[in-house]
N, C-alpha and C positions, 0 to 999 in steps of 0.2 A: 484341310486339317484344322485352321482356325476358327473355320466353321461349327466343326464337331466340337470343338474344345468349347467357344462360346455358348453351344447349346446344352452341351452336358452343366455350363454354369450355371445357365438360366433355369433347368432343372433344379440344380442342387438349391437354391435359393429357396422356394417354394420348400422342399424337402427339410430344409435346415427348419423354417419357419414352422413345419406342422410337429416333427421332432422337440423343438421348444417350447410349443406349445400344449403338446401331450405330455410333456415332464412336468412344466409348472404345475398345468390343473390337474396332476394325480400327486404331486405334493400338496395341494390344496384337499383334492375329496378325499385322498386314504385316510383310513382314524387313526386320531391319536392327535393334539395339539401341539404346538411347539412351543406355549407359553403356557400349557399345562405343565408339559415336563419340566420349567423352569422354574415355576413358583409351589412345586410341592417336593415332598420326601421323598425319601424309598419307600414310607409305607403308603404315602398316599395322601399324606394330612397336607393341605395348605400352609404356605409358608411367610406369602404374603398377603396383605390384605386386597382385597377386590377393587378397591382405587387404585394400587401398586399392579396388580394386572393391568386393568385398564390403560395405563401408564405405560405399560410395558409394550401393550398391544399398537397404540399409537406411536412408539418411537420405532418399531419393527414395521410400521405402515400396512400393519397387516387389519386395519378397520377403515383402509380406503377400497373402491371398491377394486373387482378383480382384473380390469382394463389394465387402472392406474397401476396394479401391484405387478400386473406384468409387463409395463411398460419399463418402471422400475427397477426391473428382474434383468430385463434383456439391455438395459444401459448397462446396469453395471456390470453384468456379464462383458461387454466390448470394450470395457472402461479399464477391464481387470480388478475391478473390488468386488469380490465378492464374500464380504463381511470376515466374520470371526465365529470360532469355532464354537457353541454354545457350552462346551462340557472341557473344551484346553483352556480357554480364552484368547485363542491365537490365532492370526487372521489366518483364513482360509492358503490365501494366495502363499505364505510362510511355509503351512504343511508340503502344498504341491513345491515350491521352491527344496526344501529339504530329503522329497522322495522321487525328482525327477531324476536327479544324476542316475540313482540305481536303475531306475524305470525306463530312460535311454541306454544303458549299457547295456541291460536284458533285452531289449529290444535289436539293438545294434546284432549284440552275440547270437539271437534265435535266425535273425536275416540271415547271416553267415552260416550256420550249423543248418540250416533249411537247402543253400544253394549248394552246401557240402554235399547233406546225404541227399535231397532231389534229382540233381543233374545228372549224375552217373546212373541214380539206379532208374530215371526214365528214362537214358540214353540205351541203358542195357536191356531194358523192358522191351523200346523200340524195336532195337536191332533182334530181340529174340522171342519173337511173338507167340505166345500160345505153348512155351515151354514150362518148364517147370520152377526155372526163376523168375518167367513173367508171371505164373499164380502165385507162387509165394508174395513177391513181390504186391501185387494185388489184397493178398489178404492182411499183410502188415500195413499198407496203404488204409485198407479199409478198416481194421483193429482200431488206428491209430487217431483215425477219424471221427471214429464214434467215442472215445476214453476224452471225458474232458482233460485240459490241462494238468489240470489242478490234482487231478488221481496219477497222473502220468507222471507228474512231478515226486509226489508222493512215492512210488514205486521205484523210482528210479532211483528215492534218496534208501528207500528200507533195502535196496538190493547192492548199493555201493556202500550202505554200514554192513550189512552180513557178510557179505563177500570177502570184499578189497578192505574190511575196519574200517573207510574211510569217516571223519567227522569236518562235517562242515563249519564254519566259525559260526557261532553263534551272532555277534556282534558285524553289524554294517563295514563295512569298509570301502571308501571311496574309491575312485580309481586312479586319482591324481596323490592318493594317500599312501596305497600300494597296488602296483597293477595288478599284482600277481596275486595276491590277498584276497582283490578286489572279484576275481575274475573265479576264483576259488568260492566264494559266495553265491554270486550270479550263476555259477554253470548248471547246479540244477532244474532250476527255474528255466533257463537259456534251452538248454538240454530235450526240455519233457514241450516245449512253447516248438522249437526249433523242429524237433518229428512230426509233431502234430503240424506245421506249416508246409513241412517237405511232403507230406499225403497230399 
């Protein structure tokens, strides 16, 4: 077992390596600059002058070459800096600090809602093969599969306002703020994440 476990690391290593490498250089070759966006308008005019670029390009390290920038890239990635927000001005690591609680709660609530609706309906599948709850079964499996999240989500919220009048809070709510507030928030999201996981 240690074995296996060792070797799947050894893999992942490699794996991690070409994934961070295929992100950096397509944030490099896609178009569009990121110190263009900085130093012009909304219409497009120049805002700073062409030294003030320059300037700009040199404290970003983005005119050393692309070894360096990804050596750069991947310290501070492990370091945990990784900068500030170009358009909040707020370090990166802030945003993810501020939307992780909700992002683990959704997560925590889909694991749960997935082992809820999963486990019975492929215990009942098993035991009833080739009936007519096992195709049912199958084709909501299979629906549920193919509908990204995010439409599932959606759906689920336009059918519990028409329905049941239900309205979700608009506004965040922690879960150390109010469970139950909190939980009333997340459940769509949890909800539409949690059937798509149980397929």
């Amino acid at each position: 077992m240690y074995k296996y476990i060792f070797r799947r690391v050894l893999i992942a290593i490699p794996t991690l390596v070409g994934v961070s490498l295929v992100i950096f250089f397509f944030m490099r070759i896609l178009p569009g600059d990121v110190v263009d966006a900085m130093v012009t308008d909304e219409t497009g005019a120049m805002v700073f002058t062409e030294q003030q670029r320059e300037s700009i390009n040199e404290s970003l390290g983005l005119n050393r070459p692309l070894y360096v920038q990804y050596g750069g890239w991947m310290k501070d990635v492990f370091t945990g800096d990784m900068g500030y927000s170009f358009w909040t001005k707020i370090s990166v690591g802030e945003h993810i600090r501020r939307r992780a609680p909700m992002t683990i709660e959704i997560t925590v609530l889909s694991l749960i809602i997935s082992w809820v609706i999963g486990l019975p309906v492929g215990i009942l599948a098993a035991v009833n093969r080739n009936s007519i709850g096992d195709y049912f079964s199958r084709g909501i499996v299979i629906f549920f599969l193919a509908v990204p999240s995010f439409y599932a989500a959606l759906g689920f919220l336009i059918f519990f306002v028409l329905v049941f009048t239900w309205r979700p809070p608009v506004d965040v709510i922690f879960f150390w703020q109010n469970p139950i507030q909190s939980l009333y928030v997340a459940l769509p999201a949890a909800v539409a994440i949690g059937t798509g996981m149980a397929a």
